[in-house]
MARBA-3410 file (N, C-alpha, C, O; in Angstrom, 1 decimal):
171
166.7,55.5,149.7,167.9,55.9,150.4,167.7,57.3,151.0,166.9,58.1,150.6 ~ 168.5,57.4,151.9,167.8,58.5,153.2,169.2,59.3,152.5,170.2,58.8,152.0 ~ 168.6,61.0,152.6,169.4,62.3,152.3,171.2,61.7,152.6,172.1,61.6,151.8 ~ 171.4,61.5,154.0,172.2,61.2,154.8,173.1,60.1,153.4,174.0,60.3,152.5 ~ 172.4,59.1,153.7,172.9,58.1,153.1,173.5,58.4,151.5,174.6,58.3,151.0
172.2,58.9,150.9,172.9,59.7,149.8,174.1,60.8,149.7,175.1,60.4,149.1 ~ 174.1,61.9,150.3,175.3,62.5,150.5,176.3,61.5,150.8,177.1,61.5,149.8 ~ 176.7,60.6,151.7,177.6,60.1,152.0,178.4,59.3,151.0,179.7,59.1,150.9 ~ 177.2,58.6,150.1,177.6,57.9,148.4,178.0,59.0,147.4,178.5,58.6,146.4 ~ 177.9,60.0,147.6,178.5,61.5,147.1,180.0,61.6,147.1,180.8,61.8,146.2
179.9,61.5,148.5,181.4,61.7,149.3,182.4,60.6,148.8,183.5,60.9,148.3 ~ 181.9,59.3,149.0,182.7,58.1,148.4,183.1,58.1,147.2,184.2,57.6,146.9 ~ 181.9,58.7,145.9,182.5,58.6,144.8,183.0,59.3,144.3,183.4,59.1,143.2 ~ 183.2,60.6,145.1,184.2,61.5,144.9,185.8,61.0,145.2,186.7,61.7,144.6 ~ 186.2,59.9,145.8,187.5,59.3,146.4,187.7,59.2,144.9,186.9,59.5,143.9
189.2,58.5,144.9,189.9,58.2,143.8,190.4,56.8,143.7,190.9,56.2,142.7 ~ 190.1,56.2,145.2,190.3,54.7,145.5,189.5,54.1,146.5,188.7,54.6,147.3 ~ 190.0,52.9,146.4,189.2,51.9,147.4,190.1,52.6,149.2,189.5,52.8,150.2 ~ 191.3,52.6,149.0,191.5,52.6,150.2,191.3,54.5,150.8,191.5,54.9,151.9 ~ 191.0,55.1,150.1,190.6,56.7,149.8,188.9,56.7,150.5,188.4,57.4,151.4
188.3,55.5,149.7,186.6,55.9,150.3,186.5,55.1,151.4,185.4,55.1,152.0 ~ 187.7,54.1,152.0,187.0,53.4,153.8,188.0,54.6,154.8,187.7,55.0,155.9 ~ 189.1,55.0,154.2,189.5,56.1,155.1,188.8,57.7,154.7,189.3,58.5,155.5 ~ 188.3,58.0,154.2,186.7,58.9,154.0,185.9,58.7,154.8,185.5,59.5,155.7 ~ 185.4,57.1,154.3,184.3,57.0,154.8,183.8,56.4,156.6,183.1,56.8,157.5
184.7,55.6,156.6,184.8,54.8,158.0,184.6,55.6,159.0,183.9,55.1,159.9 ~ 185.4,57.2,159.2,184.7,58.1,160.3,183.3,58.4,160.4,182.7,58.7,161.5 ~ 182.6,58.3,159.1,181.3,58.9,159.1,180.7,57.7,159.7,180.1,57.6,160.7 ~ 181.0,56.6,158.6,180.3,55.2,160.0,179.8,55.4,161.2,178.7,55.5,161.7 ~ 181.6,55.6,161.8,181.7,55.7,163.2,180.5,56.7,164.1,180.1,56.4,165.2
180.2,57.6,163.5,179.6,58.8,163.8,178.2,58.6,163.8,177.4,59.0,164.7 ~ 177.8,57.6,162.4,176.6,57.1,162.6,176.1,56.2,163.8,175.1,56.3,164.5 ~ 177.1,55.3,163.8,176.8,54.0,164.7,176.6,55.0,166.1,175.8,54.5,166.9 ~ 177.2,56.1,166.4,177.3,56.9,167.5,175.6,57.6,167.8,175.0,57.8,168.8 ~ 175.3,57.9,166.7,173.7,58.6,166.3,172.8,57.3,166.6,171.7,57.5,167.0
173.1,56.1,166.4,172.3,55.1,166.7,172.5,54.9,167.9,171.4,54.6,168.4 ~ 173.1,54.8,168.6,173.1,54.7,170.5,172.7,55.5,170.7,171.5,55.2,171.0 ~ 172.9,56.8,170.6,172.0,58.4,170.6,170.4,58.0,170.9,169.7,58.3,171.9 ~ 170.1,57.3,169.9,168.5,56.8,169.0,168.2,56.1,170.1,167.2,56.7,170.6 ~ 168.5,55.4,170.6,168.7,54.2,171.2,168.3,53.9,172.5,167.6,53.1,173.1
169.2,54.8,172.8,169.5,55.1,174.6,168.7,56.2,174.8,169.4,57.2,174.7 ~ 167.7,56.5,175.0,167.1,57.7,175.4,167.6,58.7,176.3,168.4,58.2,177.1 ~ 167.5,60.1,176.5,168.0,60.6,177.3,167.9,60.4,178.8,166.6,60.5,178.8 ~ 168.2,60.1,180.2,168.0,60.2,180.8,169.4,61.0,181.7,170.6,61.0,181.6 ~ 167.9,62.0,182.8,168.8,63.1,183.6,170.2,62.2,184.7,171.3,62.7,184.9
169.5,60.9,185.0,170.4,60.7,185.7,171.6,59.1,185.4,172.1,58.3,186.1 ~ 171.8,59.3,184.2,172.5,58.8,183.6,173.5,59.6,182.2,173.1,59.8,181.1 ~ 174.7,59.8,182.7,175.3,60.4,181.5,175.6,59.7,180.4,176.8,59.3,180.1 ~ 174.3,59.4,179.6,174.8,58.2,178.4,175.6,59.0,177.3,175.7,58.3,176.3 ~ 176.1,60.4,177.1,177.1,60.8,176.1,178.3,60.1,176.9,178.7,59.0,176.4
178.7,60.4,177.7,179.7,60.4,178.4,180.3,58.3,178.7,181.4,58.0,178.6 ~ 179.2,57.5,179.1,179.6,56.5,179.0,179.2,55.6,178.3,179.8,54.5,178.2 ~ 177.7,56.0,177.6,177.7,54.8,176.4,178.2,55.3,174.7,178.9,54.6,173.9 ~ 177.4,56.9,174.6,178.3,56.8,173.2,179.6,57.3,173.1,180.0,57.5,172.0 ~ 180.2,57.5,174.0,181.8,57.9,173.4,182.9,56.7,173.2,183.9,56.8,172.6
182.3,55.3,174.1,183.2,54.5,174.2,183.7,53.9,172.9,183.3,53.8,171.8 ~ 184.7,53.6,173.4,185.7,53.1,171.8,184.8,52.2,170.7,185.4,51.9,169.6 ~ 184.1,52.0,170.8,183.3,50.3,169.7,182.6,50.6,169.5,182.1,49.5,169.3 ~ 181.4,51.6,168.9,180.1,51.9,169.2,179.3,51.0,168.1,178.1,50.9,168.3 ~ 180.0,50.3,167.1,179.9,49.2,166.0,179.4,47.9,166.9,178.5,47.2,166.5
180.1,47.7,168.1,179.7,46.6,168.7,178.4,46.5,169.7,177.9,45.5,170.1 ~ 178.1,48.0,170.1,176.8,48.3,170.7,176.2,48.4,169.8,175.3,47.6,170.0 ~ 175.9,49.0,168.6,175.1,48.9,167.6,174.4,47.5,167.5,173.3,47.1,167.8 ~ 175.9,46.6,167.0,175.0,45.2,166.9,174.3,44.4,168.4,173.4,43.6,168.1 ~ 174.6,44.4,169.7,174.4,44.8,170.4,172.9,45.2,170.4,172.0,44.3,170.5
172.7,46.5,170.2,171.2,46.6,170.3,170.5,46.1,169.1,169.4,46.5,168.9 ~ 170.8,45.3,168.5,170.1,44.7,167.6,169.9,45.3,166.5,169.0,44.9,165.8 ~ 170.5,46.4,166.2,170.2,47.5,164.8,171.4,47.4,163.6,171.5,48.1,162.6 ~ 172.4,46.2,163.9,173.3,45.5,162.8,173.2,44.1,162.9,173.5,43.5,164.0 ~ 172.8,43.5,161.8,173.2,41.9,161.8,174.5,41.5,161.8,175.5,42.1,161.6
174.1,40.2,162.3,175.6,39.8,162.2,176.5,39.9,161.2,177.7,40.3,161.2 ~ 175.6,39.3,160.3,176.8,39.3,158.9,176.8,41.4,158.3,177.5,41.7,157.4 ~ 176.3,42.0,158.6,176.6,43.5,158.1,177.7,43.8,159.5,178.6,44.6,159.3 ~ 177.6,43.3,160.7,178.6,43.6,161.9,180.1,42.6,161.2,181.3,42.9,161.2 ~ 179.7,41.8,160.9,181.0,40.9,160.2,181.5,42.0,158.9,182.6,42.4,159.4
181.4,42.5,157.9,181.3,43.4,157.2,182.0,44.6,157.7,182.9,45.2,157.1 ~ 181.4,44.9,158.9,181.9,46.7,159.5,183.3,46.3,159.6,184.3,46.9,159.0 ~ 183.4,45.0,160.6,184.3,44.6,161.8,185.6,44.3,160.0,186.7,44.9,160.2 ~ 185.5,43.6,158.7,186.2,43.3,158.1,186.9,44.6,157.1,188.0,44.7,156.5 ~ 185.8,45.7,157.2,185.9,47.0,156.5,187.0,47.6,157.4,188.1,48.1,157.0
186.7,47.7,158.7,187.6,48.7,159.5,189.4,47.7,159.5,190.5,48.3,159.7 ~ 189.4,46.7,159.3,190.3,45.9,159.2,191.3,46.0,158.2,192.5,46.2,158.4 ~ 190.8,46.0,156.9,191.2,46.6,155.5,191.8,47.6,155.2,192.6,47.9,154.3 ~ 191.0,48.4,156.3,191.6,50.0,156.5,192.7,50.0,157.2,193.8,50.4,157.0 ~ 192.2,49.3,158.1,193.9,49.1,159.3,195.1,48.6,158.4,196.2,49.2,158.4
194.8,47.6,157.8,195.9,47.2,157.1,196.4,47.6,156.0,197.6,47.3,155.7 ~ 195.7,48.3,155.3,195.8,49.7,154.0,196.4,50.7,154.7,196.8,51.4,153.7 ~ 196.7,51.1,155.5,197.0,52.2,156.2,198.3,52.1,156.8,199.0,53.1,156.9 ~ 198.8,50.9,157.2,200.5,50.4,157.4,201.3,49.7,155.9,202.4,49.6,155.6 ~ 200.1,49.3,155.2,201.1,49.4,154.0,199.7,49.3,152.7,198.8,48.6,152.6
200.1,49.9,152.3,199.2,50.0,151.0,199.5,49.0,149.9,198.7,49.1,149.0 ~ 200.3,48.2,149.8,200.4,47.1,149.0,199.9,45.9,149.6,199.5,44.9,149.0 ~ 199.9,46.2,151.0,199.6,44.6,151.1,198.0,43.8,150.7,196.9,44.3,150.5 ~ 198.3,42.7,150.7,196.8,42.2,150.0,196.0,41.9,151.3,196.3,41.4,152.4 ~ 194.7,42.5,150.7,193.7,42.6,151.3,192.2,41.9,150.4,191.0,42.2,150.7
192.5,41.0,149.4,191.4,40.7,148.5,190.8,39.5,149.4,189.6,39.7,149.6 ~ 191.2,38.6,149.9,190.8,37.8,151.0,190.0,38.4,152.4,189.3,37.7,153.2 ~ 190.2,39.2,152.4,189.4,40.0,153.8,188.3,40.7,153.4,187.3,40.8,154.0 ~ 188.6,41.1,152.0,187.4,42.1,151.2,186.1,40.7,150.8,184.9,40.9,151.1 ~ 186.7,39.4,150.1,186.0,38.5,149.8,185.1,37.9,150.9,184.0,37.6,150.6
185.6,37.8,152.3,185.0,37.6,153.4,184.1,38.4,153.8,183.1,37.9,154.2 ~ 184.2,40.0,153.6,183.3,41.1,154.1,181.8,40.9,153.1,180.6,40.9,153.4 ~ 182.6,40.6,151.7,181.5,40.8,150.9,180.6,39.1,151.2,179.4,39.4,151.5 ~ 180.7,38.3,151.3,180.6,37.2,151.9,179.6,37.4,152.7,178.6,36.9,152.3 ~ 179.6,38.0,154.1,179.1,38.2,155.2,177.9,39.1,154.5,176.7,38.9,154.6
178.4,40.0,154.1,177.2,40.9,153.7,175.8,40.2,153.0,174.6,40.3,153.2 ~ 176.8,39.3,151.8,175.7,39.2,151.2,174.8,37.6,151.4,174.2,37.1,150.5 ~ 175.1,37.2,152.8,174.6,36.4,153.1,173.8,36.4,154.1,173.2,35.4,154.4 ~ 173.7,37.9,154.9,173.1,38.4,155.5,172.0,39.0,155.0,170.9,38.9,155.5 ~ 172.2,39.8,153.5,171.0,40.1,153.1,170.2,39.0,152.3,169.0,39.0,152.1
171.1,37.8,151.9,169.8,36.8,151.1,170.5,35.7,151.1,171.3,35.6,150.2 ~ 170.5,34.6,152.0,171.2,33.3,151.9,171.4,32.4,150.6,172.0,31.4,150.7 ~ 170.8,32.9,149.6,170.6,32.3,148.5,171.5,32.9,147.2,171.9,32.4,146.2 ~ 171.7,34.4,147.8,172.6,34.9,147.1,174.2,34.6,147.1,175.2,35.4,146.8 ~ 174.3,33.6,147.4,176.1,33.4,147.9,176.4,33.0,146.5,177.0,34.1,146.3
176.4,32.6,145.7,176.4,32.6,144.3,176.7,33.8,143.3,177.1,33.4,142.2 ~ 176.6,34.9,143.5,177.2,35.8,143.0,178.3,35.8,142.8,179.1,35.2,143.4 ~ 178.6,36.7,141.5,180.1,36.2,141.0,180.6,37.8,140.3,181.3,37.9,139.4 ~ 179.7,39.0,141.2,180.3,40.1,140.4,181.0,40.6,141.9,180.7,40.6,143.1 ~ 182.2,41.1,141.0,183.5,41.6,141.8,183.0,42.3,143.2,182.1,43.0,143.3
183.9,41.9,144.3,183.3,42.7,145.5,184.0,44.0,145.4,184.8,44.3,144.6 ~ 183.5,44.8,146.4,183.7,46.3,146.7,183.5,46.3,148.3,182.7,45.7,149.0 ~ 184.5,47.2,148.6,184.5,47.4,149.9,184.0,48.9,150.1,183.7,49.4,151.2 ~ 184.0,49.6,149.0,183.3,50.9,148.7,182.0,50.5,149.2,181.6,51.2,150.1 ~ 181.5,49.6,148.9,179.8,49.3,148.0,179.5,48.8,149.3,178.5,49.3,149.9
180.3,48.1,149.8,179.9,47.4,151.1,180.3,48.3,152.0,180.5,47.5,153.0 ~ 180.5,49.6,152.5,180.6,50.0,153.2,179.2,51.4,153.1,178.7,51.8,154.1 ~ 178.8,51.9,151.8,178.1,52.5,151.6,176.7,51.6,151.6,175.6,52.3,151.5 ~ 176.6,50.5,151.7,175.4,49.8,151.3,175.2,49.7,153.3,174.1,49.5,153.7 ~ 176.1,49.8,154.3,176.2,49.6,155.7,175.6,50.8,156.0,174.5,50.8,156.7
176.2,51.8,155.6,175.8,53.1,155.9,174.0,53.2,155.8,173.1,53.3,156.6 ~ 174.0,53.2,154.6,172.4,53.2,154.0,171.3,52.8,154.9,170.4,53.5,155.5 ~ 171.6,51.2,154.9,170.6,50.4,156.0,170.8,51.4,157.0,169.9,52.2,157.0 ~ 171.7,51.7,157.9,171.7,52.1,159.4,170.8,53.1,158.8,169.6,53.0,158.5 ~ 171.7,54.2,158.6,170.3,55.1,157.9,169.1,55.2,157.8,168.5,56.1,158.3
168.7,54.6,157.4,167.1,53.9,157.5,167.2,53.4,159.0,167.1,54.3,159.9 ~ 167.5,52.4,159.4,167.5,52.1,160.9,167.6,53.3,161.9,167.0,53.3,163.0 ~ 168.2,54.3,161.5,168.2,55.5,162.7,166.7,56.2,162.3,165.9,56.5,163.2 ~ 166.5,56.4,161.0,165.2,57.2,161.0,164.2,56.4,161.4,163.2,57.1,161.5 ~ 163.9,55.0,161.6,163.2,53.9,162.0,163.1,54.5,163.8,162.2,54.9,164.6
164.2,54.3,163.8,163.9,54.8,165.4,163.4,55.8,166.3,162.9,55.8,167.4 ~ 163.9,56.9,165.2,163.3,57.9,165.3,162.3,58.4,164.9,161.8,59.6,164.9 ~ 161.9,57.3,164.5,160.2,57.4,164.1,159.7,57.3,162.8,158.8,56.7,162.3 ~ 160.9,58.4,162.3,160.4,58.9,160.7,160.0,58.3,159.8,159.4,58.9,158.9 ~ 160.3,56.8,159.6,160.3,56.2,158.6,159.6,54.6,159.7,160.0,54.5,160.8
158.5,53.6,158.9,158.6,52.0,159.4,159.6,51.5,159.4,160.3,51.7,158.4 ~ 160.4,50.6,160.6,161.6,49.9,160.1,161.1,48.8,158.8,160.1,48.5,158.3 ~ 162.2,48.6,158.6,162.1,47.3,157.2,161.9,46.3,157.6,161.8,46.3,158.8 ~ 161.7,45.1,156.9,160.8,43.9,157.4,161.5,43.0,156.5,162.0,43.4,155.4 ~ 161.6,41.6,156.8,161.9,40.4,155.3,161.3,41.0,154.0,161.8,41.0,152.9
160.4,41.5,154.3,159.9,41.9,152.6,160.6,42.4,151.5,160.5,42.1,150.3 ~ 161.6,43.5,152.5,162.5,44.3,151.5,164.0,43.6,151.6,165.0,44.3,151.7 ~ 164.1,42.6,151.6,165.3,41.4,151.2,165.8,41.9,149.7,166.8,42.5,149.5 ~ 164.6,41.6,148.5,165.2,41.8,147.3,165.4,43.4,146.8,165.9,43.8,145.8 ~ 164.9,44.1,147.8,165.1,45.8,147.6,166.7,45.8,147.9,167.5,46.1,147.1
167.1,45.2,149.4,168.4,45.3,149.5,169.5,44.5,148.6,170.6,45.0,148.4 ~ 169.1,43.4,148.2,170.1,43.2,147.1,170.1,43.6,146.1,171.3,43.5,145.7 ~ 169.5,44.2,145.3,169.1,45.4,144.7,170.1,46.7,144.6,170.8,47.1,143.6 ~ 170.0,47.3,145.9,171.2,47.9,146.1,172.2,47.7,146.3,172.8,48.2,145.4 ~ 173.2,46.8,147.6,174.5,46.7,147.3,174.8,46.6,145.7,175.7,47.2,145.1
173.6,45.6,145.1,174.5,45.3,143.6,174.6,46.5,143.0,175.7,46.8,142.4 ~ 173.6,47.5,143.0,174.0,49.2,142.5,174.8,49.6,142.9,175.4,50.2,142.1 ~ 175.3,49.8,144.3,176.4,50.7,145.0,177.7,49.9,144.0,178.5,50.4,143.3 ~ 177.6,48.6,144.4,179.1,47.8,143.8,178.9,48.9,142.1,179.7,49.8,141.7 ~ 178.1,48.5,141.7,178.2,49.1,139.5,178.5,51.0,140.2,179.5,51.7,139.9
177.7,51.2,140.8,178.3,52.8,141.2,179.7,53.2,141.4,180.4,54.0,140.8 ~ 179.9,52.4,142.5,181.6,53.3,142.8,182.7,51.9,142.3,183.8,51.6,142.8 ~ 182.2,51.4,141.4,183.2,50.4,140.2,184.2,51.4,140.2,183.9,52.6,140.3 ~ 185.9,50.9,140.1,186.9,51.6,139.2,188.1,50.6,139.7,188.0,49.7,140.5 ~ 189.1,51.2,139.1,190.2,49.9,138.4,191.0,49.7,140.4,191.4,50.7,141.0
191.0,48.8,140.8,192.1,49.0,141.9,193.2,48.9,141.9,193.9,49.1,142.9
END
């Protein structure tokens, strides 16, 4: 896990709730997915790519887009930022059906075999386990690091299932 990514699992477990670490956390997403067009888009003099590719409203959807989110982790963002939307006009309403779907998408994207799982989802876990990957994915681009490969499949299940035991608590 990249510095970045760690601090950020810092910040989350510092919240006091589920709907506390995607309204926490979901800006910083935003910010990353914005550092990955950054990555992405190289500078060029005669194109103002601050100005029209990373500031535009979606940058989650250019991410996946340039191919640096799967589908099912872009299914995930797209169900995370949802939860929040709807946490945020009323905090009672149920949202365990949208969380079941996110976690769903996630973790069938990291191992088709894993749909079988039967420990409680986290939209904490899945949003910090989102962060992570990109994380790695931006320093991949930026050189710093090899991107990851099928190999590290059971490294990533691995993690979400730690982030989920990490920021565990009663909702």
């Amino acid at each position: 896990m990249t510095g970045r990514a760690a601090a950020f699992l810092a910040r989350l477990a510092a919240q006091t709730s589920e709907a506390a670490r995607l309204r926490a956390g979901l800006p910083e997403l935003d910010e990353l997915f914005r550092d990955l067009v950054r990555a992405a888009a190289p500078p060029n003099p005669q194109f103002e790519r601050e100005r029209i590719i990373v500031r535009l409203p979606c940058p989650r959807e250019l991410v996946f887009l340039l191919g640096l989110l799967s589908e099912g982790e872009n299914e995930a963002a797209l169900l995370l930022e949802l939860i929040a939307s709807v946490s945020a006009v009323d905090a009672a309403a149920p949202i365990e059906h949208m969380l079941d779907e996110a976690w769903y998408y996630l973790r069938t994207s990291i191992d088709a075999a894993w749909q079988l799982d039967d420990g409680e989802p986290s939209a904490a876990a899945a949003l910090a386990y989102i962060f992570a990957v990109l994380c790695e994915r931006l320093e991949a681009l930026r050189g710093a690091i090899p991107p990851a490969g099928a190999a590290e499949e059971p490294g990533r299940v691995a993690l979400l299932r730690s982030l989920r035991a990490d920021l565990r608590f009663a909702r």
